[in-house]
N, CA, C and O atoms as a MOPAC input file, in Angstrom:
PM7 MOZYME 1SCF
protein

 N   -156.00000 1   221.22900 1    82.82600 1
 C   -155.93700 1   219.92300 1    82.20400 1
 C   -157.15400 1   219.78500 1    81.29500 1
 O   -158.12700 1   220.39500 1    81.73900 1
 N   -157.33600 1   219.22800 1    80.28900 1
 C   -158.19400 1   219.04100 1    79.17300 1
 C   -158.90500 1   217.58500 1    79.03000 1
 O   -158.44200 1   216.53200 1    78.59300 1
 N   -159.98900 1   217.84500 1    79.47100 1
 C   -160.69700 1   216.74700 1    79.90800 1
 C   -161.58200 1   216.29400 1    78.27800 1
 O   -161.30400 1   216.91500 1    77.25300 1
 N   -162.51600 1   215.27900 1    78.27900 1
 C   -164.08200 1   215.22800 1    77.95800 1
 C   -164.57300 1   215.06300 1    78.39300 1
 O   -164.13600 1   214.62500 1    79.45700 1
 N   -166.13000 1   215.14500 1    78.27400 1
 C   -167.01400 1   214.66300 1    79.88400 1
 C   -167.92900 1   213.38500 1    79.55700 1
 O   -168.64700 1   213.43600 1    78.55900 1
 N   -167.92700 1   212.65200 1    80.07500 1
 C   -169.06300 1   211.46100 1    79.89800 1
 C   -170.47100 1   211.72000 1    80.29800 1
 O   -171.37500 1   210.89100 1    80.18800 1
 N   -170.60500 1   212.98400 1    80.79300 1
 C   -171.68200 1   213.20100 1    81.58100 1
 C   -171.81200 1   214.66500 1    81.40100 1
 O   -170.82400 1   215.39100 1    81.29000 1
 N   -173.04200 1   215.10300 1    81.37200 1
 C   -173.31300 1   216.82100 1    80.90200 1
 C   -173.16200 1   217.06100 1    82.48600 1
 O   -173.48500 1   216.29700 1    83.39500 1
 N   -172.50800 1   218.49800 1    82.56700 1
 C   -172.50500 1   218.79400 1    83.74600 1
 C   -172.59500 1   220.90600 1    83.49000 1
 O   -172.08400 1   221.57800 1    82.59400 1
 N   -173.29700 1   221.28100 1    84.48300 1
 C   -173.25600 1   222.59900 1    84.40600 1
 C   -173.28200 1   223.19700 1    85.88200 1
 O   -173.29600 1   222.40900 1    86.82800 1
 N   -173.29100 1   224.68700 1    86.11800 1
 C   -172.69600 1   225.09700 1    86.86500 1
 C   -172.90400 1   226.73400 1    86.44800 1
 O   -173.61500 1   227.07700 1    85.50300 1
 N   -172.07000 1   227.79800 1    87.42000 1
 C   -172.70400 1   229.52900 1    87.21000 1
 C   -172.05400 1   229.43500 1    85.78700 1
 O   -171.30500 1   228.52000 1    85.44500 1
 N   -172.31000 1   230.15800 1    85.24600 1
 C   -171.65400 1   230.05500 1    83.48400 1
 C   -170.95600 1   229.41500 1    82.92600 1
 O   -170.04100 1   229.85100 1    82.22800 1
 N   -171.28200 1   227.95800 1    83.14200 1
 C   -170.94800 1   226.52900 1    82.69100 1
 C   -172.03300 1   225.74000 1    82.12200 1
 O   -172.99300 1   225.52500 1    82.86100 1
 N   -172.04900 1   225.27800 1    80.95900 1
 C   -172.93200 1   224.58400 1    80.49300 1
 C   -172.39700 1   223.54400 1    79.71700 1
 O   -172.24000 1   223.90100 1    78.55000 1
 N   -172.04600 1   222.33900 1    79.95300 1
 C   -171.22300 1   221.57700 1    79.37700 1
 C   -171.80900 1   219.97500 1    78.72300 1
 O   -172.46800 1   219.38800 1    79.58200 1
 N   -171.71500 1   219.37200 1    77.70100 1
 C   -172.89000 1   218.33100 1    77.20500 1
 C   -171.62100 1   216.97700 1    77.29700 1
 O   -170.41300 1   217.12800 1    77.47800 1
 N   -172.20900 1   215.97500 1    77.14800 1
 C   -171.39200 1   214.57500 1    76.87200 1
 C   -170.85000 1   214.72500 1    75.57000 1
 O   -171.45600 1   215.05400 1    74.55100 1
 N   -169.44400 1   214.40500 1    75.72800 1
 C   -168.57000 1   214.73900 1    74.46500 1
 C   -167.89100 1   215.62700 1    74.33000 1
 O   -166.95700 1   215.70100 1    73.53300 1
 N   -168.40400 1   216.79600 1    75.41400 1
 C   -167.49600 1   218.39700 1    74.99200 1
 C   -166.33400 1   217.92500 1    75.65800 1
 O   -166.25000 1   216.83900 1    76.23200 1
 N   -165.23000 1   218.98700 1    75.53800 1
 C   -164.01600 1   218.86600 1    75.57700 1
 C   -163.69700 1   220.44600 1    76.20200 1
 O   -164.09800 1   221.46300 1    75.63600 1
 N   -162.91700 1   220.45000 1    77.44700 1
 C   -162.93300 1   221.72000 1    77.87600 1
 C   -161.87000 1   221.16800 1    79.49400 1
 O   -161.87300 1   220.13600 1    80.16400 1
 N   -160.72300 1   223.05900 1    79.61900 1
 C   -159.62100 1   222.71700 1    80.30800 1
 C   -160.49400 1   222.93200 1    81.78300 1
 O   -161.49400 1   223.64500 1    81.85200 1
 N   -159.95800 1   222.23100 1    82.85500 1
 C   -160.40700 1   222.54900 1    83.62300 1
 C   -159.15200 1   222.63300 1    84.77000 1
 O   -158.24300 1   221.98600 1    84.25200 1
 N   -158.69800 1   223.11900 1    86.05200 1
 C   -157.96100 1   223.11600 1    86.74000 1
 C   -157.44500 1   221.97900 1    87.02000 1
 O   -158.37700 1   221.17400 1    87.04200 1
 N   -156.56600 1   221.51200 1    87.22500 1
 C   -155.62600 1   220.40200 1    87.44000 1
 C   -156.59400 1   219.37500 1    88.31600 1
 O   -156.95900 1   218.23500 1    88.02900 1
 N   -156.92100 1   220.30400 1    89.65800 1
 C   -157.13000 1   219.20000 1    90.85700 1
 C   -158.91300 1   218.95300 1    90.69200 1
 O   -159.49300 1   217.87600 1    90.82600 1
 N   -159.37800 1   219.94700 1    90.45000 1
 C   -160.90800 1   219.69700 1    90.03700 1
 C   -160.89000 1   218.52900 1    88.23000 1
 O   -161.55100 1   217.49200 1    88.17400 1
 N   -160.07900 1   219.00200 1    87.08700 1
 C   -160.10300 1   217.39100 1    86.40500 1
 C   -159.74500 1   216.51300 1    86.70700 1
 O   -160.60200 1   215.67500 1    86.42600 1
 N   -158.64700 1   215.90700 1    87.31900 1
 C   -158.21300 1   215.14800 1    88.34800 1
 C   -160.09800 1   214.43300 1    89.49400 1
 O   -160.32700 1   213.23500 1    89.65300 1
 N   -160.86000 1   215.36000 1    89.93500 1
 C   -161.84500 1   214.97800 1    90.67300 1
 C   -162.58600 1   214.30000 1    89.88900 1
 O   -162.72500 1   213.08900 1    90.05600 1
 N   -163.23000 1   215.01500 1    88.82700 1
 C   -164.01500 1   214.71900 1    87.77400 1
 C   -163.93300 1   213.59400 1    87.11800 1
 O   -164.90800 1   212.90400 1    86.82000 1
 N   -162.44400 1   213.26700 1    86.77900 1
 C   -161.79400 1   212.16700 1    85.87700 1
 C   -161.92900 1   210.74100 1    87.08900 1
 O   -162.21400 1   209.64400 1    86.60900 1
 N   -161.70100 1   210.86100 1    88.66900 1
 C   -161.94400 1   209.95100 1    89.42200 1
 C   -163.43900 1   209.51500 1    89.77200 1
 O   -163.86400 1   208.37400 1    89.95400 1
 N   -164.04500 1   210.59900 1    89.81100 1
 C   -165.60100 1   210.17800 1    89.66100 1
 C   -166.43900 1   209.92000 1    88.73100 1
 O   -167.65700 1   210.04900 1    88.85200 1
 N   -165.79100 1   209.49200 1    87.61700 1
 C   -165.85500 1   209.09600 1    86.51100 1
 C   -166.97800 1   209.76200 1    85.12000 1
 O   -167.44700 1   209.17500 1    84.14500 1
 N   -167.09300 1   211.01700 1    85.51700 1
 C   -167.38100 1   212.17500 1    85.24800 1
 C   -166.97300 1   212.46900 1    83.52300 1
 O   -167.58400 1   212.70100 1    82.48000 1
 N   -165.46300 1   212.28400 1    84.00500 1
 C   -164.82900 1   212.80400 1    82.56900 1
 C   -163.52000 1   211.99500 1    82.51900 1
 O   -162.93200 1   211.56800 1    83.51300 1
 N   -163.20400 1   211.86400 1    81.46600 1
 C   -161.64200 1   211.24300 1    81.01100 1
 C   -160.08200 1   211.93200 1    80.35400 1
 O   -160.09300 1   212.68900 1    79.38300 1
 N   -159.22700 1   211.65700 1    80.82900 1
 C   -158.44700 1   213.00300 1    80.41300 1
 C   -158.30100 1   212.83100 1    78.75200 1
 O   -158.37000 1   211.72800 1    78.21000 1
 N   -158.12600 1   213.85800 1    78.15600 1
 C   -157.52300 1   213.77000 1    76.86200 1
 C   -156.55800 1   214.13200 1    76.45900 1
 O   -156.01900 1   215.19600 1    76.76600 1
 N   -156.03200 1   213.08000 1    75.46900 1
 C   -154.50400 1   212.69800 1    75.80400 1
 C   -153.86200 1   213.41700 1    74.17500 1
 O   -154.63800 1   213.25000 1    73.23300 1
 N   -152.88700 1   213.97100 1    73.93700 1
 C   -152.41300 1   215.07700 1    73.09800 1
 C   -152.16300 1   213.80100 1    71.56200 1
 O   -151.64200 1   212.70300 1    71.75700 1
 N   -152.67000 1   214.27700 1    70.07800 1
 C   -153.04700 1   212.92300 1    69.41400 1
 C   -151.34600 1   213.25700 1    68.89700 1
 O   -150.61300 1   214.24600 1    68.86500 1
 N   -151.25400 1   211.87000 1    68.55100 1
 C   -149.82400 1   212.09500 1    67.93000 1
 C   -149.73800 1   212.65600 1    66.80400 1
 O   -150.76200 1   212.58500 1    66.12400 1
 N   -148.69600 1   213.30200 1    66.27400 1
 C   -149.07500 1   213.96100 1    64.79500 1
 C   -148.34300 1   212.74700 1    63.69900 1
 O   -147.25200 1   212.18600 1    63.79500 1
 N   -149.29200 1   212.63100 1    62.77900 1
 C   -149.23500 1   211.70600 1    60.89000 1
 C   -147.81600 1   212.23400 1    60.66000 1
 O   -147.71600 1   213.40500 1    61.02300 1
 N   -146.98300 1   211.84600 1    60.29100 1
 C   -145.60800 1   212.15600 1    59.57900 1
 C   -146.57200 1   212.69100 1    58.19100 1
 O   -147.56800 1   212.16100 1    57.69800 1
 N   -145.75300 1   214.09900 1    57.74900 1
 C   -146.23200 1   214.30200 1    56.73500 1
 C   -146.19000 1   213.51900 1    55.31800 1
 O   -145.27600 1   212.70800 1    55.17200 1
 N   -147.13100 1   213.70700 1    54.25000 1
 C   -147.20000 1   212.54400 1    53.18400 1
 C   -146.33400 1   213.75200 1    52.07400 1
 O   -146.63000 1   214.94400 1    52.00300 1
 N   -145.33800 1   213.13000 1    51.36200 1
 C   -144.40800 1   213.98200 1    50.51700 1
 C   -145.61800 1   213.16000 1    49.24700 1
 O   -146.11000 1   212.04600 1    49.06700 1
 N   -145.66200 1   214.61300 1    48.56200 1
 C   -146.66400 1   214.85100 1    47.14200 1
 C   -145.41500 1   214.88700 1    46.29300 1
 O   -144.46400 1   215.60400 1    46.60200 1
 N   -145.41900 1   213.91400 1    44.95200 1
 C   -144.46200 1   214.37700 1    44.46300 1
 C   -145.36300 1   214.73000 1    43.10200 1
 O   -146.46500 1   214.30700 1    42.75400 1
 N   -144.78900 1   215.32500 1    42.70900 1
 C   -145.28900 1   216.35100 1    41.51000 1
 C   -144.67400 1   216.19300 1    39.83900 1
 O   -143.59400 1   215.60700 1    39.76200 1
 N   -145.15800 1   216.57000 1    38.81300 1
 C   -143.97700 1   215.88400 1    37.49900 1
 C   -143.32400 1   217.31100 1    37.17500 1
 O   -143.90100 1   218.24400 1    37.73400 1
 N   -142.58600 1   217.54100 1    36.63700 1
 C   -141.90200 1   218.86200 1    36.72500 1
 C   -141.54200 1   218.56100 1    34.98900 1
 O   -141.04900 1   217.56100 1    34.46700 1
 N   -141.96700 1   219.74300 1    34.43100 1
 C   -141.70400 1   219.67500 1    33.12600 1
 C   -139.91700 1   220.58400 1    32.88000 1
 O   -139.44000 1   221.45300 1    33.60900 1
 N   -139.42000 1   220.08900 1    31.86400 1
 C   -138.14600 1   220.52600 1    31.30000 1
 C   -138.27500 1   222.30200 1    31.23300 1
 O   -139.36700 1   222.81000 1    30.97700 1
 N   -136.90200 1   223.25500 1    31.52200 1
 C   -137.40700 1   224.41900 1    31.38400 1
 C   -136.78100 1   224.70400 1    30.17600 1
 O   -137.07300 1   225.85300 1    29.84300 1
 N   -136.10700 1   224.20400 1    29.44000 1
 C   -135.79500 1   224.04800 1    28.23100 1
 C   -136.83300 1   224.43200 1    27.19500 1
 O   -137.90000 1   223.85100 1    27.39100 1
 N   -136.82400 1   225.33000 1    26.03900 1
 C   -138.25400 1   225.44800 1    24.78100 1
 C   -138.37200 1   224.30900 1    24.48200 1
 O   -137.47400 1   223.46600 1    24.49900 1
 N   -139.52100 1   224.14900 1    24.16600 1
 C   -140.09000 1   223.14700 1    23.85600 1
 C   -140.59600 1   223.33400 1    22.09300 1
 O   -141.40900 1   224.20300 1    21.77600 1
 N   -139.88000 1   222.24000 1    20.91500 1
 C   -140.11500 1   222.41800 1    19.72500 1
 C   -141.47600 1   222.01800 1    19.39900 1
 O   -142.09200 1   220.99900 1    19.71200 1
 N   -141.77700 1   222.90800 1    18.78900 1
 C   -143.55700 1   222.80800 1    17.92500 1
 C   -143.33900 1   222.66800 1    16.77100 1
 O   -142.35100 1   223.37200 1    16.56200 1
 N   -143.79000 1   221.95200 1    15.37400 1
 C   -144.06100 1   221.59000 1    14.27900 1
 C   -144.38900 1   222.73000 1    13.40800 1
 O   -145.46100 1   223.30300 1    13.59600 1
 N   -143.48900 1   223.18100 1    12.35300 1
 C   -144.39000 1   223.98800 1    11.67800 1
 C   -144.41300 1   223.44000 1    10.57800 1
 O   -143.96700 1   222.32300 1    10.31700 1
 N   -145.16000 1   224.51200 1     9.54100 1
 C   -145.37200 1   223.81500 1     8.07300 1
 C   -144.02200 1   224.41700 1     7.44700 1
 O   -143.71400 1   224.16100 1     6.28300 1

């Protein structure tokens, strides 16, 4: 489960600061998240994409002026 932590916490090759973001086993984030440790983080919704519209020139020649 994918926590953040409110609180730096470290451990044998764990070193973790307020703000990081990191998965941890179900029942140990679950502990963490009750001892108010860390908060779960929740999956962001995705932006509907923004349609670019573009000008599209004629593929037709195009007349130039001569003398």
């Amino acid at each position: 489960m994918k926590i953040r932590l409110k609180t730096a916490i470290a451990g044998p090759g764990l070193v973790l600061g307020v703000g990081d973001t990191a998965d941890f086993p179900e029942d140990e984030a679950k502990r963490l998240i009750d001892k108010g440790f860390a908060e779960p983080v929740r999956a962001a919704k995705k932006a509907p994409e923004k349609k670019i519209e573009t000008a599209a020139f004629p593929t037709e020649e195009i007349e130039t002026a001569t003398e």
